[in-house]
N, CA, C and O atoms as a CHARMM CRD file, in Angstrom:
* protein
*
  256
    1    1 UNK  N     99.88200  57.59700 150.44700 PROA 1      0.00000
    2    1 UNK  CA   101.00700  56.85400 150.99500 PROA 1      0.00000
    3    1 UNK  C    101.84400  56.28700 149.84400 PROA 1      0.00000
    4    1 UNK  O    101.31500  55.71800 148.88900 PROA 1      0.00000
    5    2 UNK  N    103.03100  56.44200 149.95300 PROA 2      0.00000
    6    2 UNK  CA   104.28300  55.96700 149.03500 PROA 2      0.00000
    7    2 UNK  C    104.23100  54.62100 149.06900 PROA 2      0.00000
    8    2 UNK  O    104.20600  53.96800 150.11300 PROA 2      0.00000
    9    3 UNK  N    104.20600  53.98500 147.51800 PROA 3      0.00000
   10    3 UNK  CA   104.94000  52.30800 147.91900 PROA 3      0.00000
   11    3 UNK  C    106.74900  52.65200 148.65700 PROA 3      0.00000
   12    3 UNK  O    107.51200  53.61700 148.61000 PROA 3      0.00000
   13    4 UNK  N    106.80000  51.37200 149.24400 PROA 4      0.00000
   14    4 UNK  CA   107.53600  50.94700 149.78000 PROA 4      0.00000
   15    4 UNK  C    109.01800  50.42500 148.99500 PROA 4      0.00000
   16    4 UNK  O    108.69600  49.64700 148.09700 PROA 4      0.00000
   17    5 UNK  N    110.29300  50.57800 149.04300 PROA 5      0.00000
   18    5 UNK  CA   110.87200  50.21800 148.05600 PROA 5      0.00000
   19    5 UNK  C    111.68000  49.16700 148.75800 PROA 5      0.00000
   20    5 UNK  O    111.95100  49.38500 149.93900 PROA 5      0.00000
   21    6 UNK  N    112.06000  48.16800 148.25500 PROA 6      0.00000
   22    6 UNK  CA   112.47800  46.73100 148.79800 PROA 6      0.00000
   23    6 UNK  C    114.03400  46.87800 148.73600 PROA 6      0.00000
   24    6 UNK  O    114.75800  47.44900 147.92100 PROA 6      0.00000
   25    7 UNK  N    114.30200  46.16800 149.87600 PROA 7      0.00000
   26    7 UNK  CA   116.00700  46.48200 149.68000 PROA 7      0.00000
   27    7 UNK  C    116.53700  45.10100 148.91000 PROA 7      0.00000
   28    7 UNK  O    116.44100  43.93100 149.27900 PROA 7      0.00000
   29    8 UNK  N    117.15700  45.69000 147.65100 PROA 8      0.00000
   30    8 UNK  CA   117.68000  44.19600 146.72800 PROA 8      0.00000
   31    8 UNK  C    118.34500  43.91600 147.45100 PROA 8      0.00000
   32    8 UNK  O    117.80700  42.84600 147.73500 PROA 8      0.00000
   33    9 UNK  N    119.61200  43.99400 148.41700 PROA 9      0.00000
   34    9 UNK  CA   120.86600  43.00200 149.05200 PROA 9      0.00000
   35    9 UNK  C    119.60500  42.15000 149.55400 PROA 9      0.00000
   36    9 UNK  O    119.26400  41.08400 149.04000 PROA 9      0.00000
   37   10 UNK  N    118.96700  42.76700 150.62200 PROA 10     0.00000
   38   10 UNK  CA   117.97100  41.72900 151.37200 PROA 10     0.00000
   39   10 UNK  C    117.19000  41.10500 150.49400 PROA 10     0.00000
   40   10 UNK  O    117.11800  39.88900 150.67200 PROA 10     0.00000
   41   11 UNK  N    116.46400  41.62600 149.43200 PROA 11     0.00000
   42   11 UNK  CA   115.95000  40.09200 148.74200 PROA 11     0.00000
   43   11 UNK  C    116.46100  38.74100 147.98700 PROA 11     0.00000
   44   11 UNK  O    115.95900  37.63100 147.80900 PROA 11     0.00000
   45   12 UNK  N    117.55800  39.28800 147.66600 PROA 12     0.00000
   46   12 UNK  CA   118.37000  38.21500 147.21800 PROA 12     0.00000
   47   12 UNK  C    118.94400  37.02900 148.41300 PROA 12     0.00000
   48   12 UNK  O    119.43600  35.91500 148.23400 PROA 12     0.00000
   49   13 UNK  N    118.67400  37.72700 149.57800 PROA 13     0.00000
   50   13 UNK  CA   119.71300  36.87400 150.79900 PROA 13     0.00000
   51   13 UNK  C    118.11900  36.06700 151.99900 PROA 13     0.00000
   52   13 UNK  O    118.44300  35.15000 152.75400 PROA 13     0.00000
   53   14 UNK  N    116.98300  36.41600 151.99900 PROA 14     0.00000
   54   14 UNK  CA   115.74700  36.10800 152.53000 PROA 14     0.00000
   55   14 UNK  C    114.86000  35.97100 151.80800 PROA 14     0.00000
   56   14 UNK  O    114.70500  37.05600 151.24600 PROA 14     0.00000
   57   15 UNK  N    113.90000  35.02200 151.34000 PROA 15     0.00000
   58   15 UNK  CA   112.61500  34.65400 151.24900 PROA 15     0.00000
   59   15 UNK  C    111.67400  34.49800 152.05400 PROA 15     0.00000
   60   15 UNK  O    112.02700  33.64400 152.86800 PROA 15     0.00000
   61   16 UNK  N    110.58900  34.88800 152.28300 PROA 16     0.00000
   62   16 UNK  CA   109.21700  34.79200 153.08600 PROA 16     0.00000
   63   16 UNK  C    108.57600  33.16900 152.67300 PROA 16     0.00000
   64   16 UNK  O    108.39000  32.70000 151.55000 PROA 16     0.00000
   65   17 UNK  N    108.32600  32.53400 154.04400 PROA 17     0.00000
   66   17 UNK  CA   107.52100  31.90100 153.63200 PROA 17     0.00000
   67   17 UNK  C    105.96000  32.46200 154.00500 PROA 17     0.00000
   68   17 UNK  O    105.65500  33.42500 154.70900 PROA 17     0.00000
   69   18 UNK  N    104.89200  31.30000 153.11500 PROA 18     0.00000
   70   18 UNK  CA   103.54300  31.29400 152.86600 PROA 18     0.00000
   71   18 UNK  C    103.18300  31.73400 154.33000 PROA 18     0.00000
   72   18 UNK  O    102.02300  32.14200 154.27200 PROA 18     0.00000
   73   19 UNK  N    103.66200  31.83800 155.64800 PROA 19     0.00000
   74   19 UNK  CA   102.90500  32.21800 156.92000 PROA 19     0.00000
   75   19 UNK  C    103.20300  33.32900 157.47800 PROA 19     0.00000
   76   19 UNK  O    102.72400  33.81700 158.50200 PROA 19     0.00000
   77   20 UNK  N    104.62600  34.03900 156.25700 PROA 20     0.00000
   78   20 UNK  CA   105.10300  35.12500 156.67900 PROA 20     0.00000
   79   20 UNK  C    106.08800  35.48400 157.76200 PROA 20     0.00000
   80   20 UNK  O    106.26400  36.47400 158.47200 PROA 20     0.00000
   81   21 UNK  N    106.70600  34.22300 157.61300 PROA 21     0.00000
   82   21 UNK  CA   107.85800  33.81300 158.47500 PROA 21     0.00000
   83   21 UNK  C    108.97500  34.36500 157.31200 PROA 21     0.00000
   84   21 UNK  O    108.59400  34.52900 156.15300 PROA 21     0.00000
   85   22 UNK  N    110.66700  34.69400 157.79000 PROA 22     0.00000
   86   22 UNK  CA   111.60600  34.49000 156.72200 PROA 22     0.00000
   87   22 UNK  C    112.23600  33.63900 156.97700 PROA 22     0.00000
   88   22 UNK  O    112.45100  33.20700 158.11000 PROA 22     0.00000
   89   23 UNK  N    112.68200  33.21000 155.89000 PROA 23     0.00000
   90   23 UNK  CA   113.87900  31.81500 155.72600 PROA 23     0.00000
   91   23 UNK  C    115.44500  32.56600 155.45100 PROA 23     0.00000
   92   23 UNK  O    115.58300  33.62100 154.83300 PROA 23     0.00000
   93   24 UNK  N    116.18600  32.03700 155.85100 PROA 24     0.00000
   94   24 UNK  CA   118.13000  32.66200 155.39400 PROA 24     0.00000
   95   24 UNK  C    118.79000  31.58600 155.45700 PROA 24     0.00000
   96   24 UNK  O    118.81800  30.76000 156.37000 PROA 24     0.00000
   97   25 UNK  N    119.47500  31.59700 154.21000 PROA 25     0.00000
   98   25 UNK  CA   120.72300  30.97000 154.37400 PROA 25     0.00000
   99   25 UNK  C    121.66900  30.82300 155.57600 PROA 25     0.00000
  100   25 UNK  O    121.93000  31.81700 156.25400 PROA 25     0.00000
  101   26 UNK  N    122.24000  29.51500 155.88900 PROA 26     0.00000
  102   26 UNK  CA   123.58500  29.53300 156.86900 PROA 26     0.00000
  103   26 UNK  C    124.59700  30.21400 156.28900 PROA 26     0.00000
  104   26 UNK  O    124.52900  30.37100 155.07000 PROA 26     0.00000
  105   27 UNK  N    126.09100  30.92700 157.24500 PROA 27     0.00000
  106   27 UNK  CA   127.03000  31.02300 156.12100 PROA 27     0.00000
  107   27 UNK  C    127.99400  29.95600 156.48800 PROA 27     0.00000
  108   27 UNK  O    127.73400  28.98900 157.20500 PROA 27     0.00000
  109   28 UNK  N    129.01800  30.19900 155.98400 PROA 28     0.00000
  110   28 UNK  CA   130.84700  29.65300 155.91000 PROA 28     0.00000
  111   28 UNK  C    130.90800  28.15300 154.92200 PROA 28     0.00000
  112   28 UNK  O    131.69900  27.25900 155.22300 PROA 28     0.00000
  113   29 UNK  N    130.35000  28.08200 154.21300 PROA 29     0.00000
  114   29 UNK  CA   129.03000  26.99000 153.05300 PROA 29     0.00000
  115   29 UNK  C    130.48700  27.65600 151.49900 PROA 29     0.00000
  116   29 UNK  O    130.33200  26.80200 150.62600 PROA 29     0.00000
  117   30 UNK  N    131.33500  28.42800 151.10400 PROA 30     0.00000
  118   30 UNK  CA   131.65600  29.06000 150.11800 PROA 30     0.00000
  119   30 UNK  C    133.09800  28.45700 149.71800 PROA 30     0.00000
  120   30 UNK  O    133.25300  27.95500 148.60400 PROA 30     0.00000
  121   31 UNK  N    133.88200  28.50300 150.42000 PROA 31     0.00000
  122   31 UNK  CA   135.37400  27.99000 150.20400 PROA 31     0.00000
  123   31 UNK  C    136.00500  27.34800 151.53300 PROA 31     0.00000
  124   31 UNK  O    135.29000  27.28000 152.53300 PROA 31     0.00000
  125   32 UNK  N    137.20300  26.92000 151.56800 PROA 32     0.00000
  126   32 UNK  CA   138.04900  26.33200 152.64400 PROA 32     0.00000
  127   32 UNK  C    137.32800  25.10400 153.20500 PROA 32     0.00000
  128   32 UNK  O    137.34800  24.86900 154.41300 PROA 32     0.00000
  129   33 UNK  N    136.55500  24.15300 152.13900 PROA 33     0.00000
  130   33 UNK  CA   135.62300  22.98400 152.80900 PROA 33     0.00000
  131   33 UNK  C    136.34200  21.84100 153.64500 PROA 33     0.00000
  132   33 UNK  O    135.90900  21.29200 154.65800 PROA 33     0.00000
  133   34 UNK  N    137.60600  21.59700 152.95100 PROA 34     0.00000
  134   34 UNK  CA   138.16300  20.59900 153.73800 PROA 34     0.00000
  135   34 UNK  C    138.49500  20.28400 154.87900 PROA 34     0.00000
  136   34 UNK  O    138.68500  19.14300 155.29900 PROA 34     0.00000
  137   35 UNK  N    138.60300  21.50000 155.57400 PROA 35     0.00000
  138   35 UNK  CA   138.73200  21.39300 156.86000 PROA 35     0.00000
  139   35 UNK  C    137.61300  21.75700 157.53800 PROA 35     0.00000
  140   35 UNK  O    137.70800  22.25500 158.65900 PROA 35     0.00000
  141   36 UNK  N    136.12400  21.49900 156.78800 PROA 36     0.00000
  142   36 UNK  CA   135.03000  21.10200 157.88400 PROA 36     0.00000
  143   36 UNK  C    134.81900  20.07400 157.69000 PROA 36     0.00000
  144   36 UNK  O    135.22000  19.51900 156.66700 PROA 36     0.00000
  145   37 UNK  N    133.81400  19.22100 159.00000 PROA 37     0.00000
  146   37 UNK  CA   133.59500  18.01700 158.66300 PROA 37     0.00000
  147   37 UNK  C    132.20200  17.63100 157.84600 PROA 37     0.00000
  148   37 UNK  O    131.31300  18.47200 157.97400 PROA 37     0.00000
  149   38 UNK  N    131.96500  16.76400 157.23100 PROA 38     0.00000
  150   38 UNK  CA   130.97300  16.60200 156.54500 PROA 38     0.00000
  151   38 UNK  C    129.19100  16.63800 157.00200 PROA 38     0.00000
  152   38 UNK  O    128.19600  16.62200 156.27800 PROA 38     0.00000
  153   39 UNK  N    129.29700  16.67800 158.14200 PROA 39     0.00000
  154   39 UNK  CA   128.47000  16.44800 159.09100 PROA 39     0.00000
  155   39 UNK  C    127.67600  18.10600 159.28000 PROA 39     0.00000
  156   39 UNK  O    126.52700  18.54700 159.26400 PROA 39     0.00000
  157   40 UNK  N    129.24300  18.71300 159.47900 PROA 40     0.00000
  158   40 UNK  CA   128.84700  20.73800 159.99300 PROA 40     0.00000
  159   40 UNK  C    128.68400  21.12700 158.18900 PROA 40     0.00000
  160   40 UNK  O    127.96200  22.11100 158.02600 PROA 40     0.00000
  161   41 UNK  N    129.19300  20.56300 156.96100 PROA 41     0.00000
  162   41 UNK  CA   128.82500  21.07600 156.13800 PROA 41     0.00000
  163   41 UNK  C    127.53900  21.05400 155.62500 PROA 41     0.00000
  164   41 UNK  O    127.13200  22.07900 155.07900 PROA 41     0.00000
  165   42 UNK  N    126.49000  19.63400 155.72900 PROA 42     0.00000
  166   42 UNK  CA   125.57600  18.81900 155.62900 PROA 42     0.00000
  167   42 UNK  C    124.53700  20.05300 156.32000 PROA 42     0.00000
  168   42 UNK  O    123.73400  20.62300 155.58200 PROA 42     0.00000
  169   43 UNK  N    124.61000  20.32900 157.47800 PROA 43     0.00000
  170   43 UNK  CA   123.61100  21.05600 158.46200 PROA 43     0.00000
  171   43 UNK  C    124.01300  22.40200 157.95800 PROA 43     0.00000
  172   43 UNK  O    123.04700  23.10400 158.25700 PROA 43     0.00000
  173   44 UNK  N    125.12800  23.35900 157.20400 PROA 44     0.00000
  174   44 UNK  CA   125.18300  24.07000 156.85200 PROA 44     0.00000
  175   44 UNK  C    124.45400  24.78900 155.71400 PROA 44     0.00000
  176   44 UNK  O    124.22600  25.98200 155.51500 PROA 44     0.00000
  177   45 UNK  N    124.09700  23.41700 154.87500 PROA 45     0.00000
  178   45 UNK  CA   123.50900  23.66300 153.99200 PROA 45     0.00000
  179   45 UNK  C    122.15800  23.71900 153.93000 PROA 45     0.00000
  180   45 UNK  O    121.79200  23.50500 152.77400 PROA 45     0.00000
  181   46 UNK  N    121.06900  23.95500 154.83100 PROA 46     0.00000
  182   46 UNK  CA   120.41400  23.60700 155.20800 PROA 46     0.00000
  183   46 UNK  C    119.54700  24.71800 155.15200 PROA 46     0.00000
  184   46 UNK  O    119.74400  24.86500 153.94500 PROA 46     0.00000
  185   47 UNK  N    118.64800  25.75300 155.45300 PROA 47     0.00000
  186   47 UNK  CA   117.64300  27.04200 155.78100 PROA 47     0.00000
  187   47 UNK  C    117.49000  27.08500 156.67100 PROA 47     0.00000
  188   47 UNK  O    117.32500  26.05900 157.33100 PROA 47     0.00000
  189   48 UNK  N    117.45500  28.40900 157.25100 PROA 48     0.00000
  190   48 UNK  CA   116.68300  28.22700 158.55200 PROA 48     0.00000
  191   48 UNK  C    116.07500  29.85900 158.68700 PROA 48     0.00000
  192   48 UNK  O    116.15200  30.87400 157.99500 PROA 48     0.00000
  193   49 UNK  N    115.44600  29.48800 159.96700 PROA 49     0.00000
  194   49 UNK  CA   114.33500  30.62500 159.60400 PROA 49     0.00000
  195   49 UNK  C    115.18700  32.30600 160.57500 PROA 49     0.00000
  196   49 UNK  O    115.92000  32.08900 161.54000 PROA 49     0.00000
  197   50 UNK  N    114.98700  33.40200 160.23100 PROA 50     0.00000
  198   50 UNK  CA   115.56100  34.49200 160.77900 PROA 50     0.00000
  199   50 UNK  C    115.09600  34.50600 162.24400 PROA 50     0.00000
  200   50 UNK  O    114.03500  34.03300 162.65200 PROA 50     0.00000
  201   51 UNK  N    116.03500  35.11100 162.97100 PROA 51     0.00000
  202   51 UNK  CA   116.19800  34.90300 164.98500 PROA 51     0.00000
  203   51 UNK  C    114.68900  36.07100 165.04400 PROA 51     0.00000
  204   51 UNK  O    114.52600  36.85100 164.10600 PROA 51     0.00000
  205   52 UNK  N    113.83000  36.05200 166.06800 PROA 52     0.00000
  206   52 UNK  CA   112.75400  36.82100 166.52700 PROA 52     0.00000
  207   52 UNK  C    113.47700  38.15600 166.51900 PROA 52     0.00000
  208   52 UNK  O    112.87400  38.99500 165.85000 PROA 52     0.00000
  209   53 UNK  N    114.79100  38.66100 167.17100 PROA 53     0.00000
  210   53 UNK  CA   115.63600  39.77700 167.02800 PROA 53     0.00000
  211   53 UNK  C    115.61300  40.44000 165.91500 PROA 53     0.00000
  212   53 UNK  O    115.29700  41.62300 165.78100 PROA 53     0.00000
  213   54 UNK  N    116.03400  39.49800 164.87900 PROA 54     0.00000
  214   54 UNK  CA   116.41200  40.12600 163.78600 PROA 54     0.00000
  215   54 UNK  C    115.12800  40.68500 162.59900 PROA 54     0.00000
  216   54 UNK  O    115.32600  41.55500 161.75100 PROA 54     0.00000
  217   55 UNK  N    113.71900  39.88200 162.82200 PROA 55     0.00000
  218   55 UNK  CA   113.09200  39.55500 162.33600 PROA 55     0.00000
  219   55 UNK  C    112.21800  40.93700 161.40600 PROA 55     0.00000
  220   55 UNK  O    111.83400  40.93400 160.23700 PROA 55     0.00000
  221   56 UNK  N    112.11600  42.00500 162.43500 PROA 56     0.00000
  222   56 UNK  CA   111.44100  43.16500 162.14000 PROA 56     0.00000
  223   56 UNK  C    111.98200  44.00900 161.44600 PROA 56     0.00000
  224   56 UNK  O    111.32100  44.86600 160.85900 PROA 56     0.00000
  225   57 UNK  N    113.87800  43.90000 161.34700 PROA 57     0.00000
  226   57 UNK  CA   114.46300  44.65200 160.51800 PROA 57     0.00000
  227   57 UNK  C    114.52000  43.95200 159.42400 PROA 57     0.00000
  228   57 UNK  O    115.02100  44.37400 158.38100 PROA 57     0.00000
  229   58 UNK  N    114.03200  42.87200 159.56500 PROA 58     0.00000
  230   58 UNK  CA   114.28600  42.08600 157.81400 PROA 58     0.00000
  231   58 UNK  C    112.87500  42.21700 157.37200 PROA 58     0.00000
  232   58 UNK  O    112.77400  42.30700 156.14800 PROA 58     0.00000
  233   59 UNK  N    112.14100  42.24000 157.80500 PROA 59     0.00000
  234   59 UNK  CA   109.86500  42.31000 157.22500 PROA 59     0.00000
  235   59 UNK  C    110.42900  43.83800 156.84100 PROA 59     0.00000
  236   59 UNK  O    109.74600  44.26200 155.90900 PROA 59     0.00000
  237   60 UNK  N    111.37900  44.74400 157.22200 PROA 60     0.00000
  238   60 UNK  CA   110.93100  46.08700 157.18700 PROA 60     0.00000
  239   60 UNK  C    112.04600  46.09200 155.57200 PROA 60     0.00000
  240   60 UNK  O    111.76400  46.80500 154.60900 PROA 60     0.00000
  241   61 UNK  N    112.95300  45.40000 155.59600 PROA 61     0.00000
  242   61 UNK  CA   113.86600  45.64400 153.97700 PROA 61     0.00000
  243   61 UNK  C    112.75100  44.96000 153.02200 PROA 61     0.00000
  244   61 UNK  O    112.42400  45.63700 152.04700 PROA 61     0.00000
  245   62 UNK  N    112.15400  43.75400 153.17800 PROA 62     0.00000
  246   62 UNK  CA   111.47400  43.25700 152.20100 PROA 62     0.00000
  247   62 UNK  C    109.86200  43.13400 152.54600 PROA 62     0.00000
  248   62 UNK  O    109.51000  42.21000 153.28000 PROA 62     0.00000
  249   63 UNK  N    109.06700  43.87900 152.12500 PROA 63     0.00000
  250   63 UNK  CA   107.75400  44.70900 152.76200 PROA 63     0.00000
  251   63 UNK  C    106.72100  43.68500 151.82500 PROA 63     0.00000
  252   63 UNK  O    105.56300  43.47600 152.18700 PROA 63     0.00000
  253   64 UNK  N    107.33600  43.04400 150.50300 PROA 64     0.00000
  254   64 UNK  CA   106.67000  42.69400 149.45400 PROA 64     0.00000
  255   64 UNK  C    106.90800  40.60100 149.39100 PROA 64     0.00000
  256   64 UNK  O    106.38300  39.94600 148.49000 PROA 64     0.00000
């Protein structure tokens, strides 16, 4: 059996945590801040973990 080769966009953008859950960044966090409020930027900045949906195509880019 072949190793597995990891997709760099996806590792740079998800980390695994220790239970084998992934973590992702929020977006819209980059430019045009002033016209959010401090409150939606605050919670923007924040981690959160990848949707159950999405979850199997992201374990399957980053295997490692």
């Amino acid at each position: 059996m072949p190793k597995l080769k990891t997709h760099k966009g996806a590792s740079k953008r998800f980390k695994k945590t220790g239970t084998g859950k992934v973590k992702r960044h929020k977006a819209f966090l980059r430019h045009i801040l002033t016209s959010k409020a401090k409150k939606r930027k605050k919670k923007l900045g924040n981690s959160v973990l990848v949707s159950a949906a999405d979850l199997h195509k992201v374990k399957r880019m980053i295997p490692y």
